[in-house]
C-alpha positions as CSV (number, residue, x, y, z in Angstrom):
1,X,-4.0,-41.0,55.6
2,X,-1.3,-43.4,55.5
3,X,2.4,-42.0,55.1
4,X,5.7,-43.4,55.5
5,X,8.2,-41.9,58.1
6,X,11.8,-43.0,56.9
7,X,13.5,-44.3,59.9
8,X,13.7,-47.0,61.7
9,X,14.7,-45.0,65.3
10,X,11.9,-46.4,67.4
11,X,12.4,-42.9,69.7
12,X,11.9,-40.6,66.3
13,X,9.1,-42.8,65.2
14,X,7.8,-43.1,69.0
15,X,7.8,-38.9,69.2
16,X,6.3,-38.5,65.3
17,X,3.6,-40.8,66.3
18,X,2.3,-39.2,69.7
19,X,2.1,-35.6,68.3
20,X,0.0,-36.6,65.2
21,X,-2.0,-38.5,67.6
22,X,-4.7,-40.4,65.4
23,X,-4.8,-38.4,62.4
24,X,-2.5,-40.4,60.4
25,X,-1.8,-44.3,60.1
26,X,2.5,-43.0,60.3
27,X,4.2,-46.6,58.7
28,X,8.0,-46.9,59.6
29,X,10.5,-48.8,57.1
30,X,10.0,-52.0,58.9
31,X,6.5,-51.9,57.9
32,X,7.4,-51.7,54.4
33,X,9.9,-54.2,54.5
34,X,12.9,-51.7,54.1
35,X,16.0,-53.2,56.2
36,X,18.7,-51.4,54.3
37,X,21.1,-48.6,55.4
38,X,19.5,-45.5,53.5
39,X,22.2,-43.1,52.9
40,X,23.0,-39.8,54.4
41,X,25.7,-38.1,52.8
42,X,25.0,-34.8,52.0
43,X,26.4,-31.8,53.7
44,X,23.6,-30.5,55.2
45,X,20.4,-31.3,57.7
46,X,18.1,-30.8,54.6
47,X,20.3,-32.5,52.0
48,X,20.3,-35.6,54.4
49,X,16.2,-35.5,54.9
50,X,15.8,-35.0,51.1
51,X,18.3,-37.8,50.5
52,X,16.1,-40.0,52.7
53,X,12.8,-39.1,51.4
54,X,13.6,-39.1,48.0
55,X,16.0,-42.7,47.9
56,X,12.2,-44.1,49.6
57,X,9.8,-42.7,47.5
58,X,11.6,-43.3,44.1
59,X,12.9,-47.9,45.3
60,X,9.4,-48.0,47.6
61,X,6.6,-45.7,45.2
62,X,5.2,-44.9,48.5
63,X,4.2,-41.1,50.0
64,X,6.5,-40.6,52.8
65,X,8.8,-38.4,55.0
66,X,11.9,-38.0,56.3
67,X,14.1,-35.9,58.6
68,X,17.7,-34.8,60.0
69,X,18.4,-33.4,63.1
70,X,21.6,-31.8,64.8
71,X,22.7,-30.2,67.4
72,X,24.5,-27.2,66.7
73,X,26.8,-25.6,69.7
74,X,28.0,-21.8,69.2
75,X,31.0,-22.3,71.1
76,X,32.4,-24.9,68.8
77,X,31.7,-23.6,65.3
78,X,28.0,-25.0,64.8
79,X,29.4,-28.9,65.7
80,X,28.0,-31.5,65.8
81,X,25.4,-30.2,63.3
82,X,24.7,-32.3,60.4
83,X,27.3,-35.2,61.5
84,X,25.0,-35.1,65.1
85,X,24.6,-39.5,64.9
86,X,27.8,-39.7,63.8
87,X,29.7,-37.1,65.8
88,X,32.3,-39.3,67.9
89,X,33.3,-41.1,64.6
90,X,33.5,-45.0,64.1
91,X,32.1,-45.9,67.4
92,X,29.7,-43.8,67.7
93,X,27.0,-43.6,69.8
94,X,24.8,-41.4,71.9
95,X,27.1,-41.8,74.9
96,X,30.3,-41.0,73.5
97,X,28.8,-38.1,70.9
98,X,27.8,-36.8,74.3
99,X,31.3,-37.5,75.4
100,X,32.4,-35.8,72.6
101,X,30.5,-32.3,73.0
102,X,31.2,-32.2,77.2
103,X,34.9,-32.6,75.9
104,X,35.1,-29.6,73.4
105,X,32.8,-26.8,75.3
106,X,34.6,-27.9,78.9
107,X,36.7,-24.2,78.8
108,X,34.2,-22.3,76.6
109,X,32.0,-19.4,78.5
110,X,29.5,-19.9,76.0
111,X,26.8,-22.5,75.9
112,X,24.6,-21.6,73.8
113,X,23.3,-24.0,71.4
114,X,20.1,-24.9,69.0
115,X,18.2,-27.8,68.1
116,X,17.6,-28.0,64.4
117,X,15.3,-30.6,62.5
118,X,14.4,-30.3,58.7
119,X,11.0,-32.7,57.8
120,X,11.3,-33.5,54.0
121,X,7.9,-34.6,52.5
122,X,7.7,-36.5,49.6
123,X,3.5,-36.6,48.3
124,X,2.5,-37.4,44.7
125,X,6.3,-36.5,43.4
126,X,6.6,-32.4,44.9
127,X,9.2,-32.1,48.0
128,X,8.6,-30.0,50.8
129,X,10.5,-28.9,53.9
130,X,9.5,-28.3,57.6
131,X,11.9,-26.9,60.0
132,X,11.4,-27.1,63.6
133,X,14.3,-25.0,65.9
134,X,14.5,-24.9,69.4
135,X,17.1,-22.8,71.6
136,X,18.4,-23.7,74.5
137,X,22.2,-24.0,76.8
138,X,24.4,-27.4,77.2
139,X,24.9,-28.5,80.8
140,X,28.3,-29.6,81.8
141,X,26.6,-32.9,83.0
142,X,24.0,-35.2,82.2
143,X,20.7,-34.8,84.0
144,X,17.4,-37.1,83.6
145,X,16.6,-40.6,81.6
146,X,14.6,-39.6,79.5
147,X,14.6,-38.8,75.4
148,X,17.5,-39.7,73.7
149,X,20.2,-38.5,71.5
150,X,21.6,-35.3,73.2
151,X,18.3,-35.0,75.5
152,X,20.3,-35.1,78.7
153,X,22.7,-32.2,78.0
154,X,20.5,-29.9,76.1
155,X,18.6,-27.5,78.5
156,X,15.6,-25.2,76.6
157,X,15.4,-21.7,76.9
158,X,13.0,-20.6,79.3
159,X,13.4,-24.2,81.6
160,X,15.7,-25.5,84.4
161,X,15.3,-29.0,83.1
162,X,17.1,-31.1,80.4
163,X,14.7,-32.4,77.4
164,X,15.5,-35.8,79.0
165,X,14.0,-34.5,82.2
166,X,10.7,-34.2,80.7
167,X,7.8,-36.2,80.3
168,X,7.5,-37.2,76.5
169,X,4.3,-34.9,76.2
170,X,6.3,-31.9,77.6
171,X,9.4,-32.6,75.3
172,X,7.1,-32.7,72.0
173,X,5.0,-29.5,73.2
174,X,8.5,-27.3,72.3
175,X,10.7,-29.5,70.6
176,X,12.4,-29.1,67.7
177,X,11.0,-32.1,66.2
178,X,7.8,-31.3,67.7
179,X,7.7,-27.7,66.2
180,X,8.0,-29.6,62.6
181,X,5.9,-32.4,62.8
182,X,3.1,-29.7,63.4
183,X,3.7,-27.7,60.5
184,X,4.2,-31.1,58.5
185,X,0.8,-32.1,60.0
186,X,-1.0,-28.8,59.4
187,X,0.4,-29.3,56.2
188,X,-1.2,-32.4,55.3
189,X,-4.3,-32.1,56.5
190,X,-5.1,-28.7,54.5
191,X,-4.4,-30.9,51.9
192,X,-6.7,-33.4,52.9
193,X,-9.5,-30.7,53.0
């Protein structure tokens, strides 16, 4: 089956691709000639998928799929969450959101913190949603080189390593993003059936 996943992140698409394996021919944006900013304004990680999936399928008439992912720390009222890619403002970029996040929980006891990624599906004009959570503590300092985003501050419950410590194949066993890609993919092929 051939499916569009709206994005253009080479790491998302790069992650989306090893845990389906073979099973589905996965097309970015660049493969259907999208170059433009799609927006994400809405107030919340679904919203923004939705927004994606739907501002795809209805300019590109093509089956396809999005997603939105944050980070959300306890200690500093759910932030980044939904404004995760954005979160150190106009110059924004993983670095500095990271910055960012070290900055606010530097005095705050509590660590705790969740992974949160919404999959909006688009197939023959019905919508459907896939949520992938995983929990886990920030470090106060980057560890590992691996991943991307907030990989190299977010440690997993149950592990003494940051996701960016991990081989990719470990990360996408109990990611987040992982944990939704498989229900998307169980999804799909129950449909195939």
């Amino acid at each position: 089956m051939k499916i569009v996943f709206a994005t253009n992140n080479k790491h998302k698409l790069k992650e989306v691709r090893e845990i389906l394996d073979d099973k589905f021919y996965i097309l970015s944006l660049k493969n259907i000639n999208c170059f433009e900013d799609i927006p994400e304004t809405q107030d919340t990680i679904e919203g923004n998928a939705l927004q994606k999936a739907r501002y795809v399928y209805e300019k590109y008439k093509v089956n396809c799929f999005a997603d939105d992912t944050g980070l959300i720390v306890d200690a500093i009222d759910g932030e980044p969450g939904v404004r995760s890619a954005r979160y150190s403002g106009e110059d924004c970029n993983s670095e500095n959101n990271i910055k960012k996040v070290l900055f606010k929980i530097n005095k705050k006891t509590n660590k705790n913190a969740h992974f949160k990624t919404v999959f909006a599906l688009i197939l023959n004009n019905k919508e459907y949603l896939f949520e992938g959570i995983v929990n886990g503590t920030i470090i106060c300092k980057k560890k590992g080189t691996a991943g991307f985003g907030y990989d190299p501050i977010f440690k997993p419950n149950g592990y003494n390593i940051t996701f960016a410590e991990m081989t990719s194949k470990q990360k996408n066993k109990i990611s987040h993003r992982g944990i939704g890609v498989r229900k998307l993919a169980k999804f799909l092929k129950n449909i195939q059936l």
